[in-house]
C-alpha positions in Angstrom: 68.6 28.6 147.5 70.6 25.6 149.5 72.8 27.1 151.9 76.3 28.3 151.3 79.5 28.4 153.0 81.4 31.8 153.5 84.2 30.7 151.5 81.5 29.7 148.7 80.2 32.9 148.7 83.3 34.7 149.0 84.3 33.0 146.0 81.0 34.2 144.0 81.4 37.4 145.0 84.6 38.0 143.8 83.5 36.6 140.9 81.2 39.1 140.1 83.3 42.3 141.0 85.6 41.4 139.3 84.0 40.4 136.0 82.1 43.8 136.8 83.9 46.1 138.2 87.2 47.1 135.8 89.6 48.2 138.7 88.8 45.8 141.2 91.2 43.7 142.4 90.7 40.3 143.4 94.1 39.8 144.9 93.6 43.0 147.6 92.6 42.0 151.4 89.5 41.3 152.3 89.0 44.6 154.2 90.2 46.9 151.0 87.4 49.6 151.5 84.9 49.0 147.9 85.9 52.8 147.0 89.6 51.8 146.3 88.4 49.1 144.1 86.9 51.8 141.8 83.2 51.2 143.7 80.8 54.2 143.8 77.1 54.9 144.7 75.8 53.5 141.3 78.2 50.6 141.6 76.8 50.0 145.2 73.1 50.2 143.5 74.4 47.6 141.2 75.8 45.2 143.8 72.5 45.4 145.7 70.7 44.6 142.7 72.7 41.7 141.7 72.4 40.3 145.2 68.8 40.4 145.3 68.4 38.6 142.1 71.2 36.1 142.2 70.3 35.0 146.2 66.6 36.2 145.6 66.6 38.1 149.0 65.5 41.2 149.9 67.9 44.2 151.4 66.2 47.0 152.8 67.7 50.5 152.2 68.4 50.8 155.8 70.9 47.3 155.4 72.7 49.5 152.6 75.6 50.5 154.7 79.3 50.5 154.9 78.8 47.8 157.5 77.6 45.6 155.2 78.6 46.2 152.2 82.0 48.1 152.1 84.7 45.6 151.4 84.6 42.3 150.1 84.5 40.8 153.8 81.9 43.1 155.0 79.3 41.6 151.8 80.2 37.8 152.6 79.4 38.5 156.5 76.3 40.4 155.5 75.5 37.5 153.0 76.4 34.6 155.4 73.3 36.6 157.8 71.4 37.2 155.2 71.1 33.4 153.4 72.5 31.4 156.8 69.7 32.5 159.7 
């Protein structure tokens, strides 16, 4: 996959939450916690899946954290890593 910039990625990830996620809101900050966006384990599960498939990498259970995946900024840093280095 060619590489992307953050705001490109930014801009497919909220995308997907919010054609997948009914209370997510793509208007909220950056750093709006995934829970208040209606976000649970199962949701997290499905994020991780969809990230794997759509950027074909791989993210180890131990990468499944807050950290990197809490709030819409935390994915495109964790993304930006992921596809950029």
């Amino acid at each position: 996959m060619p590489s992307l910039t953050k705001d490109e990625i930014r801009e497919q990830l909220l995308r997907y939450l919010d054609e997948t996620f009914p209370l997510f809101d793509p208007d909220a900050p950056d750093e709006t916690p995934m829970v208040e966006h209606g976000v649970d384990s199962l949701g997290t599960t499905n994020i991780v899946v969809h990230l794997e498939q759509h950027y074909q990498i791989q993210i180890d259970d131990s990468e499944i954290t807050r950290a990197n995946l809490g709030s819409v900024q935390s994915l495109v840093d964790f993304l930006d890593k992921k596809l950029n280095s």
